[in-house]
N, C-alpha and C positions, 0 to 999 in steps of 0.2 A: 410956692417955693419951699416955705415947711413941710411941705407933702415931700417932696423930693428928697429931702436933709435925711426926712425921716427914714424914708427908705433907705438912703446910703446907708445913715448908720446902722439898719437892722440886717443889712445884710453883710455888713460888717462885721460884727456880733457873731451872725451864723456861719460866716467865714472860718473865723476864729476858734470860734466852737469845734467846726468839722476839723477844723485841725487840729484840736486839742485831740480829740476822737479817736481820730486818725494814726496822730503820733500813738496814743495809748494803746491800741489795737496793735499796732506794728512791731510794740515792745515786749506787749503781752504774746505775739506771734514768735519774737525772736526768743523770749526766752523757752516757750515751748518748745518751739525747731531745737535749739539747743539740747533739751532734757531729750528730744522724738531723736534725736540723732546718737546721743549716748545709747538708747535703746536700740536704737536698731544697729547700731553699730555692733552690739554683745549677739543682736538676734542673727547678723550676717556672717559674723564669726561661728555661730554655732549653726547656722545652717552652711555654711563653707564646710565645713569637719562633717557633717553630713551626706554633702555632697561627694567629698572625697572620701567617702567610706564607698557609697551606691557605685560610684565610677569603680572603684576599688571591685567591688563587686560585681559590677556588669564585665568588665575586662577579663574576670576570672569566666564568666559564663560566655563570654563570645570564644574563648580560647576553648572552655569544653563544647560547645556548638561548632564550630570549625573542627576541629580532632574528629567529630561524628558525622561531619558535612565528607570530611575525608572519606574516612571507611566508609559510607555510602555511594562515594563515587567510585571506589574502588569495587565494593557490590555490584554497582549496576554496570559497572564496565563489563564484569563478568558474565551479568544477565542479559547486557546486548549482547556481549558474543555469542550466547547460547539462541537467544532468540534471533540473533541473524544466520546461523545454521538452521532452525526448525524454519524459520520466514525459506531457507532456501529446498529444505526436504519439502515444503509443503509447494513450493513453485514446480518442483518434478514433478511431484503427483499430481498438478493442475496439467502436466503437459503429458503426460503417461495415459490420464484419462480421459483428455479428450477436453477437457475444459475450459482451454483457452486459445485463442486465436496465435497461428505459430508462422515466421515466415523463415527461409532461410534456401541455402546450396541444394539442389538434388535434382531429382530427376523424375519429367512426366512421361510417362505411357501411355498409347493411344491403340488399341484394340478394333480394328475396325472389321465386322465380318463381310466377308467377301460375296459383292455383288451374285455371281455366278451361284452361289448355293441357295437364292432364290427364286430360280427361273422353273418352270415346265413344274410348278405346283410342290417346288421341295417344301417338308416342312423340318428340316433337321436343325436342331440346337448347336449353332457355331457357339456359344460361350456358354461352360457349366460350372456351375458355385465351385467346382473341384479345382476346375480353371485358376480361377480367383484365387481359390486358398494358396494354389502351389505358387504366382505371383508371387503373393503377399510373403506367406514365407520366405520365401527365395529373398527377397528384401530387407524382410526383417534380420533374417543372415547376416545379410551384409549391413547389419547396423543403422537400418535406415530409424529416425527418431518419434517420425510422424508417417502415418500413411493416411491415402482419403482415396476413395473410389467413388467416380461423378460427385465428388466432393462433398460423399459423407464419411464426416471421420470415422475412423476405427479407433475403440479403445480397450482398455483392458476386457469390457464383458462383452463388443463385437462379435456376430457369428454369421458367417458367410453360410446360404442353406437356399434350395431349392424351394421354391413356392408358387405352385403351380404354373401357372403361363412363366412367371418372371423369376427373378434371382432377390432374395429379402438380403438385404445390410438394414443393422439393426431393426430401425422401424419402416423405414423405406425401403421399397422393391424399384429396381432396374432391368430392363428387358434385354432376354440376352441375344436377340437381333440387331440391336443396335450399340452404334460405338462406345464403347467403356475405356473409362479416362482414367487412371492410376495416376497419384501423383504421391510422393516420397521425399522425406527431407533429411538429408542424412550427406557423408560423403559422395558427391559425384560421380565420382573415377571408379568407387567402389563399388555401389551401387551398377553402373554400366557392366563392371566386370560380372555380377552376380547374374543378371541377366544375361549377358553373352556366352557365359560357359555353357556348353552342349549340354543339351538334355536339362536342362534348372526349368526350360518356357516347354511346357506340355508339348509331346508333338502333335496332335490333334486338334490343340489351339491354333498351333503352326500353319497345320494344313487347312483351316476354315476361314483366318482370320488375318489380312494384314497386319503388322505385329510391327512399329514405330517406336522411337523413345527419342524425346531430345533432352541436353545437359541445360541447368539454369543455373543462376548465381541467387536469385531470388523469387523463390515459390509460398504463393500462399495457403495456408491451411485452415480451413475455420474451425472452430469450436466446435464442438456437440451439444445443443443446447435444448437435448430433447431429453436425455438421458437420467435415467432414475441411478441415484448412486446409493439408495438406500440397504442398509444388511437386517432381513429380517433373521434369519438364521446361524448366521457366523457369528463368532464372538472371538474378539482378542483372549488371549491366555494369559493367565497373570501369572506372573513366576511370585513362587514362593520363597 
């Protein structure tokens, strides 16, 4: 039963103690807080006037950032227009030389030489590279955009030319006993007319070769993708 007393009152004691302690600690905390809060009250003032200088500062540099965000956009407005005219010179001369796959309006020709000029051992050339050229020009005349023969294109360095048995475009040869297929993209109507006026289709073609043409709405052209576009010898001119 002493035993027990005893312990009540020691932990009485140390009750008492930690409260002594406790309070002491809490007083010594609040009067720090007190002093910690004068202090930082002077330190938030003076980092406040800090801040409002930086802002001060940064509002002046967004405002000169923005003025030159300006004039850059009005820069490059400029240099898109420029480069969406070169983006469009450089599309013609993908299509002038053959470069790219083209469909549109115009008009196929079908060349077919006539049975009868191969009988009892003839051997006479119904279609000659001369043929062709006069075609093609005749076409080109009349503004045609694209030409292709058995659908090889023509482009700017194309040469229609005799070679031995056959007829060479570009790097391919087509045989001139058999049918040759002209096809042209350009106005329809026009094109019809350039071939209809007398005398434009060889008469010699005439007379060896069925000589067909129909109108389309949509003809396809392919590309040339054999072609060397390299200039060993030309050189642009620099003006002075």
């Amino acid at each position: 039963m002493k035993n027990v007393s005893s312990k009540i009152a020691m932990a009485s004691v140390f009750a008492i103690l930690g409260f002594l302690i406790t309070y002491q600690l809490r007083v010594s905390y609040d009067e720090s807080k007190k002093l910690d809060i004068n202090n930082q009250n002077a330190e938030i003032l003076k980092e406040n006037e800090m801040l409002e200088k930086q802002k001060k500062d940064y509002e002046s540099k967004t405002a000169s950032l923005q003025k030159k965000i300006d004039e850059y956009e009005k820069a490059a407005a400029g240099r898109n227009e420029y480069s969406k005219m070169m983006l469009e010179q450089l599309d013609n001369l993908k299509k002038v030389n053959g470069l790219v796959d083209l469909d549109g309006e115009g008009i196929i020709v079908y060349i077919t030489p006539k049975a009868s000029l191969f009988s009892n051992g003839n051997t006479v050339q119904p279609i000659s590279d001369l043929d062709l050229l006069k075609v093609v020009n005749e076409l080109y005349a009349a503004e045609a955009e694209a030409i292709s023969i058995n659908d090889i294109r023509l482009n700017s360095r194309s040469g229609i030319r005799t070679a031995s048995n056959a007829i060479k475009i570009n790097n391919d040869k087509i045989s001139f006993n058999k049918q040759v297929v002209i096809k042209a993209i350009g106005n329809k109507k026009l094109l019809e007319s350039a071939l209809s006026f007398p005398g434009n289709i060889p008469e010699l073609l005439e007379r060896n070769c069925d000589i067909k043409w129909e109108l389309n709405d949509k003809i396809l052209i392919q590309k040339d993708s054999t072609q060397n576009m390299e200039f060993k010898y030309a050189k642009p001119i620099k003006k002075e």
